[in-house]
C-alpha positions as MATLAB code, in Angstrom:
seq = 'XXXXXXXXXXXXXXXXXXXXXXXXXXXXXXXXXXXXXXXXXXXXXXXXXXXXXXXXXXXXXXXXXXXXXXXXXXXXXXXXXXXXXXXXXXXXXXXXXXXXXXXXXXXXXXXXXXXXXXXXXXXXXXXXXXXXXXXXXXXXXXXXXXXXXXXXXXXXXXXXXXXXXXXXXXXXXXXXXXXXXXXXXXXXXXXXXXXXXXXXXXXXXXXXXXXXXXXXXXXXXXXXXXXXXXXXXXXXXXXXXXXXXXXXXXXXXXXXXXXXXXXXXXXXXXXXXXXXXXXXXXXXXXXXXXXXXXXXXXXXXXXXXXXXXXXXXXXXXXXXXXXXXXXXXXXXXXXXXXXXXXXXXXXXXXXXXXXXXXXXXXXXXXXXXXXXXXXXXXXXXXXXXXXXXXXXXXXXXXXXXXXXXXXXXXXXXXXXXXXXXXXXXXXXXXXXXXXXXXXXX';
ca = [
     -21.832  -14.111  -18.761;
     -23.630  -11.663  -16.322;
     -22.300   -8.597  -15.552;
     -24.247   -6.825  -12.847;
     -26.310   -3.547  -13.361;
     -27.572   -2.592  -10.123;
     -29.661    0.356   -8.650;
     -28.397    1.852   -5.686;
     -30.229    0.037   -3.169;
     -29.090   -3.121   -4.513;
     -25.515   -2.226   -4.558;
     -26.096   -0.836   -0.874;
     -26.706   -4.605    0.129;
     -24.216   -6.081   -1.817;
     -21.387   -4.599   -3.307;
     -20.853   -1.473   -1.588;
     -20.545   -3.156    1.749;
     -17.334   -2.827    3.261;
     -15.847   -6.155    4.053;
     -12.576   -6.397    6.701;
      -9.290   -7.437    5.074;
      -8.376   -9.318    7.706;
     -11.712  -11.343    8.191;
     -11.159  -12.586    4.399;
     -12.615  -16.086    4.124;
      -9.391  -18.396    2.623;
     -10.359  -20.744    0.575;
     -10.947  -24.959    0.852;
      -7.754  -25.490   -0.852;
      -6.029  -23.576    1.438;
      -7.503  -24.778    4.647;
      -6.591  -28.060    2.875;
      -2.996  -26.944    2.714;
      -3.080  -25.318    6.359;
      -3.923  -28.909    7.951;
      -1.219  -30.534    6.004;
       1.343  -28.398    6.791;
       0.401  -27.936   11.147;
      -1.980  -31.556   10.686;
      -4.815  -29.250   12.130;
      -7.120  -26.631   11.218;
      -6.252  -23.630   11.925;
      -7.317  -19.766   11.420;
      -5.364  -17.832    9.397;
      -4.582  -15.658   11.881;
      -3.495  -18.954   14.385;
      -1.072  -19.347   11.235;
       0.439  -15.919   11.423;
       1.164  -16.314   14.977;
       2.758  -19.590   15.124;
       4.877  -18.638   12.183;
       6.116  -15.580   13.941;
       6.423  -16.925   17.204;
       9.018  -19.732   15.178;
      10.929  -17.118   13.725;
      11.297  -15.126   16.431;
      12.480  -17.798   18.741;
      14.724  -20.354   16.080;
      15.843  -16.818   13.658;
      17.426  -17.860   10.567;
      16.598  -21.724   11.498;
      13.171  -20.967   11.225;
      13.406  -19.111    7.696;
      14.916  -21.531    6.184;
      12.573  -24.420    7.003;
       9.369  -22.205    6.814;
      10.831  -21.398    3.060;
      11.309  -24.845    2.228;
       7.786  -26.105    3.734;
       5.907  -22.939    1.865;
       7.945  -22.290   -1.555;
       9.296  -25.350   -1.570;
      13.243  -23.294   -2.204;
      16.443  -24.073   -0.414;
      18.001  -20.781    1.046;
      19.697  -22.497    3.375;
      23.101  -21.487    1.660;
      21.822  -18.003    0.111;
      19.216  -16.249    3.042;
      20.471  -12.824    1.343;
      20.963  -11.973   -2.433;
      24.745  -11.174   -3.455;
      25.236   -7.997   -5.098;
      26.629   -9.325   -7.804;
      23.283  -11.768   -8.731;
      21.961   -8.477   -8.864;
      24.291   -7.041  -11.378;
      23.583  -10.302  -13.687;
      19.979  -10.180  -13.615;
      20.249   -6.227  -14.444;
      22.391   -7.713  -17.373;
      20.148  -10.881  -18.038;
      17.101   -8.798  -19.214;
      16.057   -7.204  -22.270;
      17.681   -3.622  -23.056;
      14.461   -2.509  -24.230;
      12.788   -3.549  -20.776;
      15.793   -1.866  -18.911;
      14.832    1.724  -20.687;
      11.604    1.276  -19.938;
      12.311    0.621  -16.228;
      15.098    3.711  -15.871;
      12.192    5.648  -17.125;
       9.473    4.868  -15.213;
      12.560    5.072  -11.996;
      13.656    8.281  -13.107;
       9.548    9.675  -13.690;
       8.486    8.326  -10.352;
      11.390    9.887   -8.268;
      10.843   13.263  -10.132;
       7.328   13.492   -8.913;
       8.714   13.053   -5.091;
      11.419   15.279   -5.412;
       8.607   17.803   -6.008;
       6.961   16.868   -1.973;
       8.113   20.080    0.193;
      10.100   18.938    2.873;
      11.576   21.248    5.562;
      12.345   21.546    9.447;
      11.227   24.355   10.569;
      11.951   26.714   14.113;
      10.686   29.506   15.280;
      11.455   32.310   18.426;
       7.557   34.036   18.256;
       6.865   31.958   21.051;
       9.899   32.264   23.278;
      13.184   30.734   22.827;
      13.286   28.276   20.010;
      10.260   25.936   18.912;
      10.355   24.121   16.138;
       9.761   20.333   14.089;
      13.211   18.318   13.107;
      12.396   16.462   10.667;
      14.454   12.815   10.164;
      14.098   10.111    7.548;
      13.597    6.671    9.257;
      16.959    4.787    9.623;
      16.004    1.259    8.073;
      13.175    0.024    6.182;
      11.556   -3.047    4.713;
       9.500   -4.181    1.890;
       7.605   -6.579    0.585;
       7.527   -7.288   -2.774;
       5.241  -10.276   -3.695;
       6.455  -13.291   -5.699;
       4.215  -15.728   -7.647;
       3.917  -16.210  -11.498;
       3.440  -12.707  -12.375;
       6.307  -10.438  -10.464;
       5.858   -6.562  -10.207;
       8.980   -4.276  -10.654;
       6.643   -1.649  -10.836;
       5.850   -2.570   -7.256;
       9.502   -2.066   -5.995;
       9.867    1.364   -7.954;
       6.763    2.867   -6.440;
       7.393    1.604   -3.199;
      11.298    2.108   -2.858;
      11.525    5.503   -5.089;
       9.273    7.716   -1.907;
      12.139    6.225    0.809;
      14.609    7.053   -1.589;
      13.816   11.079   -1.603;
      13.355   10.913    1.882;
      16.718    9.816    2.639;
      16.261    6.130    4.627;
      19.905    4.991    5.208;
      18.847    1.138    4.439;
      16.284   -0.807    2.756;
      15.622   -3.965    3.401;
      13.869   -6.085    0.687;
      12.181   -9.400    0.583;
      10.876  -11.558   -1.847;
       9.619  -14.992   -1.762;
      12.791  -17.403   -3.257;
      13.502  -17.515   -5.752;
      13.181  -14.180   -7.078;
      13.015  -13.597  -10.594;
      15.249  -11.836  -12.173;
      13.498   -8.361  -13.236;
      12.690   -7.606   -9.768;
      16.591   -8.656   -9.076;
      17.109   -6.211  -12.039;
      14.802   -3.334  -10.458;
      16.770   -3.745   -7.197;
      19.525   -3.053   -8.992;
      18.760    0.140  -10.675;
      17.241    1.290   -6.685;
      21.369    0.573   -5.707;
      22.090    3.961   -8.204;
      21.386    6.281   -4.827;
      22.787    6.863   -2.044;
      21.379    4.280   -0.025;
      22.515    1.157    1.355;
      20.320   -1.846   -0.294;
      20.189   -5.627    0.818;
      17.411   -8.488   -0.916;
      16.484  -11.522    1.120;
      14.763  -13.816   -0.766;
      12.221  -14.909    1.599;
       8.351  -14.528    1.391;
       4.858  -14.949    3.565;
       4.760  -14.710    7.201;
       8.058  -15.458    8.354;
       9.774  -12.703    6.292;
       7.524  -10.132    8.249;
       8.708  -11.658   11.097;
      12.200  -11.548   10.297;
      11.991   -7.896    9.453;
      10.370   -7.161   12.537;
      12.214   -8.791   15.079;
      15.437   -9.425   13.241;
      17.454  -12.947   12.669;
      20.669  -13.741   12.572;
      20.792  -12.264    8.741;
      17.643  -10.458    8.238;
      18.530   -6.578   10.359;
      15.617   -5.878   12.208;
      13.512   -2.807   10.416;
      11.812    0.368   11.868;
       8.896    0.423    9.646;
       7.329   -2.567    6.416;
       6.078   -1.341    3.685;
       4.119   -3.328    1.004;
       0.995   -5.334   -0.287;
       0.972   -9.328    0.003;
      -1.759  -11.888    0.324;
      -3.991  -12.346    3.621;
      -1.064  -14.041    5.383;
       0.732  -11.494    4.849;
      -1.450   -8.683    5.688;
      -2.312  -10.289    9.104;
       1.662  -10.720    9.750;
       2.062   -6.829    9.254;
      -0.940   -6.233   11.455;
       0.683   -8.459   14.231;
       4.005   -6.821   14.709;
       2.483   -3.028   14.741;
       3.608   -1.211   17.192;
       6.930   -3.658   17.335;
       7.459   -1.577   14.017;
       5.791    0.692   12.222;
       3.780   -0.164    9.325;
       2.128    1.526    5.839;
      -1.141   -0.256    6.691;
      -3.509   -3.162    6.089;
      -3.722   -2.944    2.284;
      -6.443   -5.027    1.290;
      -7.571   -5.810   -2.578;
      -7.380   -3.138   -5.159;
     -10.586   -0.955   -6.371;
     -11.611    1.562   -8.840;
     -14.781    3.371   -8.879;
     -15.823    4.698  -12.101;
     -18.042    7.731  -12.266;
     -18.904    8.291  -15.675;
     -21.978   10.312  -17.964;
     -23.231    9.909  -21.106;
     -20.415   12.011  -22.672;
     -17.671    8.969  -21.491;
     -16.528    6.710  -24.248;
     -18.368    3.054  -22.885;
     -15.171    0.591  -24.809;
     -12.554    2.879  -22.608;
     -14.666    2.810  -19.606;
     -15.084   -1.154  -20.105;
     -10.659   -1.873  -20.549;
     -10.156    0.291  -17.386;
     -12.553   -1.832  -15.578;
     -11.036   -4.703  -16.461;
      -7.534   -3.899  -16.276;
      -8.320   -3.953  -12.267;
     -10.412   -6.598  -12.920;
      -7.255   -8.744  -14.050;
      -5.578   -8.223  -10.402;
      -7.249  -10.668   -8.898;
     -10.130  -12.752   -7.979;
     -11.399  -10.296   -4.546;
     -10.868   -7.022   -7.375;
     -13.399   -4.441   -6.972;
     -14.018   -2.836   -9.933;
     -17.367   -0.411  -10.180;
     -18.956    2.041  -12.265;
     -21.144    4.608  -10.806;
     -23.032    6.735  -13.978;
     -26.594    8.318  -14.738;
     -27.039    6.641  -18.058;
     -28.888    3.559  -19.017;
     -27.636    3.858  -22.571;
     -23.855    3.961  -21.204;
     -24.521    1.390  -18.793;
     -25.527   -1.600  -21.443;
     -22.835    0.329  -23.704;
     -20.151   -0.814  -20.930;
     -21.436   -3.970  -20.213;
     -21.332   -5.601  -24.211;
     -18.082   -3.832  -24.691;
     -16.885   -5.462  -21.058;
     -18.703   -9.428  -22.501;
     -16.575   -8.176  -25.721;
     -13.144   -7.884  -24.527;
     -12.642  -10.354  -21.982;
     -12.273  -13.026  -24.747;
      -8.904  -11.615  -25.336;
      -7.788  -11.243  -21.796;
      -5.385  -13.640  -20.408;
      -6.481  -13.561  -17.065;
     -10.523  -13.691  -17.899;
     -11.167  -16.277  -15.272;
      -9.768  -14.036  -12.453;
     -11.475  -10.510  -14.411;
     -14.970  -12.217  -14.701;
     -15.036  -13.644  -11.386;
     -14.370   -9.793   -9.641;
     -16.213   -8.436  -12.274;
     -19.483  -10.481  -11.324;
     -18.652  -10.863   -7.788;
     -17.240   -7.675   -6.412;
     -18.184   -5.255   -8.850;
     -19.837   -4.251  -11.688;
     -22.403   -1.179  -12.525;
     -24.159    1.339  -10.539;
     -27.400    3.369  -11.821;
     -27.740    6.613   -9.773;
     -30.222    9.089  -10.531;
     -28.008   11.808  -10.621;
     -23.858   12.623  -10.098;
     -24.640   14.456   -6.425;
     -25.753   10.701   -5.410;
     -22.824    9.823   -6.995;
     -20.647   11.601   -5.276;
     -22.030   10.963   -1.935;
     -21.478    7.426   -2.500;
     -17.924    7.801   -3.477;
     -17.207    9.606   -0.528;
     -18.920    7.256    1.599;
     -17.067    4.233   -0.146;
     -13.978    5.843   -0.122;
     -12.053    4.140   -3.151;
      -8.782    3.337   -3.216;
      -8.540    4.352   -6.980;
     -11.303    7.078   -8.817;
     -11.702    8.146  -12.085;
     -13.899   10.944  -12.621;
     -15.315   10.853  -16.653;
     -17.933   13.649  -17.039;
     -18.727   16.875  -18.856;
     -18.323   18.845  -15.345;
     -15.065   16.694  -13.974;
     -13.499   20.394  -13.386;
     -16.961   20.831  -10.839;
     -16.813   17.388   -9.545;
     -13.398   17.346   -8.264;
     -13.488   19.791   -5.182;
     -16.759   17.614   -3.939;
     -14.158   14.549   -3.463;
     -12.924   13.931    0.012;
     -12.367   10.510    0.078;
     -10.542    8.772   -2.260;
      -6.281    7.170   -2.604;
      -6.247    8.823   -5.627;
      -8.370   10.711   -8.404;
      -7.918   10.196  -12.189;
      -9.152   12.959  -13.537;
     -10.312   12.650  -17.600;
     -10.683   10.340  -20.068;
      -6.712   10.401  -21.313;
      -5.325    9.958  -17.140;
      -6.676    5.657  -16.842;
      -5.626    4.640  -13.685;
      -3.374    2.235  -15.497;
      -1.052    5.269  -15.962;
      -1.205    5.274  -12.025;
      -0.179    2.023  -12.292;
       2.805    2.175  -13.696;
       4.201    5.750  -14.913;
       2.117    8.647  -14.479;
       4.121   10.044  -11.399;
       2.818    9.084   -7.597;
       3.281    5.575   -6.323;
       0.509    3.409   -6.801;
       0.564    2.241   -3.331;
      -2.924    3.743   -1.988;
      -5.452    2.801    0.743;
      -7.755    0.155    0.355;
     -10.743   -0.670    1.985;
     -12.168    2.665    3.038;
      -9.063    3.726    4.532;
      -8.602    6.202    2.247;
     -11.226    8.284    4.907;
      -8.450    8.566    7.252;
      -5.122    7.526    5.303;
      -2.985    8.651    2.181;
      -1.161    6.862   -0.426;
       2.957    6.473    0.443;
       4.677    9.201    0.012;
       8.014   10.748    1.108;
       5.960   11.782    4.192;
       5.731    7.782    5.115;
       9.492    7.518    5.392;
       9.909   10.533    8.167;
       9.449   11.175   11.725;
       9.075   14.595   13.092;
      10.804   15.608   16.564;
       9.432   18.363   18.432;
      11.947   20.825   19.048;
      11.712   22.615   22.600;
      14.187   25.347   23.555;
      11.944   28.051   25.711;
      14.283   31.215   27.270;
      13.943   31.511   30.952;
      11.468   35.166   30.770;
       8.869   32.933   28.609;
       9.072   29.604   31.189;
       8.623   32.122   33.951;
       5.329   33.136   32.434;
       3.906   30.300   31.559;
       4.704   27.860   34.198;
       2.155   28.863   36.616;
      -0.088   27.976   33.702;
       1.465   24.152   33.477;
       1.192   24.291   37.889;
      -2.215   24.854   37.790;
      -2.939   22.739   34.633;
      -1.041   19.833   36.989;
      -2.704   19.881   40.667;
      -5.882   20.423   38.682;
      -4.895   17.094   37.140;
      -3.861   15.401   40.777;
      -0.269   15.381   39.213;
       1.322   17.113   42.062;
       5.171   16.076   40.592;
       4.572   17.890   37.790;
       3.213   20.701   39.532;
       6.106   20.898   41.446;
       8.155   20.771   38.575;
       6.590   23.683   36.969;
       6.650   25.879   40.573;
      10.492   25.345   40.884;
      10.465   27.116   37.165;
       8.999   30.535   38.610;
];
């Protein structure tokens, strides 16, 4: 095996270029599948919109035949989990398994507790001004299916709404569901909150949150990762509903001295390694001697991984190390790449970390792995992806709240600024509004 050292013009050409999510070549076999199922070829994103043109014109008719052509499940009896299948899958699993997921629950909802939150007015302005701030009535979320499910998904993606107060969540899952994310679903029912699963997956369940079916309620905002599908579904209802935004696969950059331990650096690369096959997982440092350290110790444990097909493949494809002549370069790249994860393992971390403008999150020492991220250490692991991280943040409470703009001016403060608006408005050729404002003074 060869796992890439590269100097930084080489990883300017390769791996630091910033590919779009939703341009994502699929692969033969699924191309294969795609004219099988429509007896054409089609683009992915030709897919999407057939799918959701279907649903939104058949509703629940639709789900139930796009379920059985895709996952191969009959929901035709059971579109919506019961309550009480919920209950027995909470019962179903290990006790040890249910601490551990009340824990991680009860750590993640602490941190977000901890988000100030407040509407705020004041009169310095004349009258009342102000921000009213609202939770969002009724959300949805994705939670992805296949052979490995992720509770830890629906706790760091539910527990934000949760503090924020959303009335109703909405949750889909491709059928059938297994029964520890039934289980987490469960333990998300413990609040205040009204909570309904739908065990439907892909394309059409976007659809069905967006536009609504005859069982599926029709959402304000989705929230969660999937595959490309997916991801293309969420993009093509924005703006129908809101959205947390066009997560793409995960990433950790790496910046790391000669001080960093090379066997700790090498298991946190490969624990994002392990996500998948398009996992970008990269190590920026200034040593040689740390580099090839990194690189054995990477060769060493991936023989005990049981995922080292997908790990080696990102590893080799996607990622692997960076030489930079010194941590300013560093830094500039990082800010420029604009991880979605980035741990920062040097003598001078305390110096480094103020430099750091762009990234979903920052791990900050050798003890805080962004496996801790993952799962326990507090925020929700849900951060941007793909550079967005220049101009996006990871959810938060913030993502499940609107702000209204409160106006309430007193009649001496209109009088003295509406000539202001009147001339603002004929300079603009807007002479209703201008009017409007002259009738105020």
């Amino acid at each position: 095996m060869m796992i890439p050292i590269y100097t930084l013009e080489e990883a300017e050409k390769s791996i630091l270029i910033r590919k779009s999510v939703v341009n994502t070549p699929v692969s033969p076999q699924i191309n294969d599948q795609i004219f099988k199922i429509f007896g054409e070829s089609l683009t992915p994103q030709e897919v999407v919109k057939r799918i959701i043109n279907d649903v939104v014109e058949r509703g629940d008719h639709a789900l139930i035949e796009w379920t059985k052509k895709l996952d191969n499940t009959d929901i035709s009896n059971s579109i919506e989990i019961k309550v009480e299948q919920m209950e027995a899958a909470y019962k179903s699993i290990d006790p040890k398994i249910t601490e551990v997921l009340v824990k991680t629950r009860d750590r993640i909802l602490a941190f977000h507790r901890k988000q100030p939150i407040s509407s705020w007015t004041t009169n310095d302005l004349g009258g009342t001004l102000g921000q009213i701030i609202t939770p969002i009535q009724r959300v949805g979320f994705y939670v992805p299916g296949g052979s490995a499910p992720l509770p830890s998904t629906v706790i760091h993606s539910v527990c934000p709404a949760i503090v924020a107060g959303v009335e109703e969540i909405i949750i889909v899952s491709p059928s059938p569901i297994s029964s520890i994310i039934l289980a987490t679903c469960n333990l998300m029912r413990d609040f205040k909150v009204k909570l309904r699963v739908f065990q439907i997956g892909g394309v059409q369940a976007i659809a069905a949150l967006a536009f609504g079916t005859e069982s599926v309620p029709k959402v304000n905002k989705i929230v969660g990762p999937g595959n490309i599908f997916v991801t293309l579904a969420k993009r093509e209802v924005y703006g129908i509903v809101g959205i947390d935004g066009i997560n793409g696969p995960t990433e950790a950059l790496i910046l790391a001295d000669e001080s960093a331990n090379p066997h700790l650096i090498a298991s946190d690369l490969l624990a994002q390694a392990e996500h998948d096959y398009l996992s970008i997982p990269i190590l920026l440092t200034t040593s040689k001697e740390l580099a090839t350290m990194v690189k054995d110790s990477i060769e060493d444990q991936l023989l005990k991984l049981s995922r080292a097909e997908k790990a080696r493949y990102a590893i080799e494809n996607n990622g692997g190390i960076i030489l930079v002549t010194s941590i300013q370069e560093a830094i500039a790249i990082i800010n420029d790449f604009a991880p979605e994860h980035l741990s920062i393992i040097t003598k001078d971390q305390d110096e480094i970390l103020p430099q750091i403008k762009n990234s979903g999150g920052v791990f900050l020492g050798e003890s805080s792995c962004e496996v801790m991220g993952d799962y326990v250490a507090g925020p929700s692991h849900v951060m941007p992806t793909g550079g967005a991280a220049k101009f996006s943040s990871p959810l938060s409470v913030l993502d499940f709240l609107k702000i209204t703009s409160l106006i309430a001016l007193d009649t001496k403060t209109v009088k003295s600024i509406a000539p202001l608006a009147e001339q603002l408005a004929r300079n603009e050729k807007l002479t209703a509004h201008s009017e409007a404002a002259r009738r105020r003074t």
